[in-house]
N, C-alpha and C positions, 0 to 999 in steps of 0.2 A: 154626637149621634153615631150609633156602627153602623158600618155598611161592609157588604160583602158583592168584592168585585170578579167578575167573571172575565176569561179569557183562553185563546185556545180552540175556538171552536173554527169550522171550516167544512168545504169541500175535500172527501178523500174517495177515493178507489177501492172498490171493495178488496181485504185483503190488506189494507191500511195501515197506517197508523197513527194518532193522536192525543195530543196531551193536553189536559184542559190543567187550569190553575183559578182559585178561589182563594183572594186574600181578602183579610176582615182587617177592618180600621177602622177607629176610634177610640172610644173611653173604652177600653177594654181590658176587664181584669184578670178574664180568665176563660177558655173555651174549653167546654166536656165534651159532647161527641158531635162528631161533624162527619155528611156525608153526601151525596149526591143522589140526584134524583131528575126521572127523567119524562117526558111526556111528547108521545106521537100524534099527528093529525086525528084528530077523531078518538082516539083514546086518553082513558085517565092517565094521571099523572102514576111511576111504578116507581119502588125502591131501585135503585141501581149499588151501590155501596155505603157502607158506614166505619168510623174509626173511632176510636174511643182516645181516648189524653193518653191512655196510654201505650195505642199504637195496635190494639187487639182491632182486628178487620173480619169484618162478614160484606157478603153479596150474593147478588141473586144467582139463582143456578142457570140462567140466561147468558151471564156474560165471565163464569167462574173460568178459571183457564186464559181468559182474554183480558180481562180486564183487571189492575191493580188499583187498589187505592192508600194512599200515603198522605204522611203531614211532615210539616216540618213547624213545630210548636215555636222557634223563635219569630219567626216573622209569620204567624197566624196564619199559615195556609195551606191549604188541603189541597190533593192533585188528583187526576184521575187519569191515568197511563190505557190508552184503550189501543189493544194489540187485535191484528185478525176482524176487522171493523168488517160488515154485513152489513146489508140493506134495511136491515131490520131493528141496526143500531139507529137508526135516524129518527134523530126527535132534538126538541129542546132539552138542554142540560143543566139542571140547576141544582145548587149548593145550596148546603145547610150546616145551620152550625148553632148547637146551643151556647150563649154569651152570659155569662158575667159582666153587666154593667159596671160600671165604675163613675157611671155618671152622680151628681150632688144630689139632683131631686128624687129620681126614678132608680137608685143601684137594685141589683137583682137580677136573677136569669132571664131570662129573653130570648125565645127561638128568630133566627133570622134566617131568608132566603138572600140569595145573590137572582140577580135579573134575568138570567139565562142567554145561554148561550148556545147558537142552532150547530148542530151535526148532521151534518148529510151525505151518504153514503151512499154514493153511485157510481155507473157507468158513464 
């Protein structure tokens, strides 16, 4: 079964800074694009970044300039480097990542989320 674990998240100071990490484990064959995504009290869930396998990145115009996102394809895991952290960056932080099963019964793509993980950005 894959799972996508989250970590990295915390308390920071506006003006901050933070690095989150999402690795995927399991029967895994192969990951196409992976990216993060985030969701504040009382609001929808928003895009925050995405990476493609082969390393091409887009993000929102919200966090362009502050925020990087990156993978490192051997050990299955995507990063999100958040520089100049706001009040406004405060939300839960979840990973995604379309998988390549490799399982016997079920192989095939399969979208997964990681559990999230809280950013909070205060004084």
């Amino acid at each position: 079964q894959v799972q996508l674990v989250e970590s990295g998240g915390g308390l920071v100071q506006p003006g901050g800074s933070l690095r989150l990490s999402c690795a995927a484990s399991g029967s895994i064959f192969g990951i196409n694009n992976m990216g993060w995504y985030r969701q504040a009290p009382g609001k929808e869930r928003e895009l925050v970044a995405t990476i493609t396998s082969g390393g091409r990145t887009n993000s929102a115009d919200s966090v362009k300039g502050r925020f990087h996102i990156s993978r490192d394809n051997a050990k299955n895991t995507v990063y999100l480097q958040m520089n100049s952290l706001k009040p406004d960056d405060t939300a839960v932080y979840y990973c995604n990542a379309y998988i390549l099963v490799d399982a016997a019964e079920t192989p095939g793509w399969y979208t997964y989320w990681g559990q999230g993980t809280q950013v909070t950005v205060s004084s």
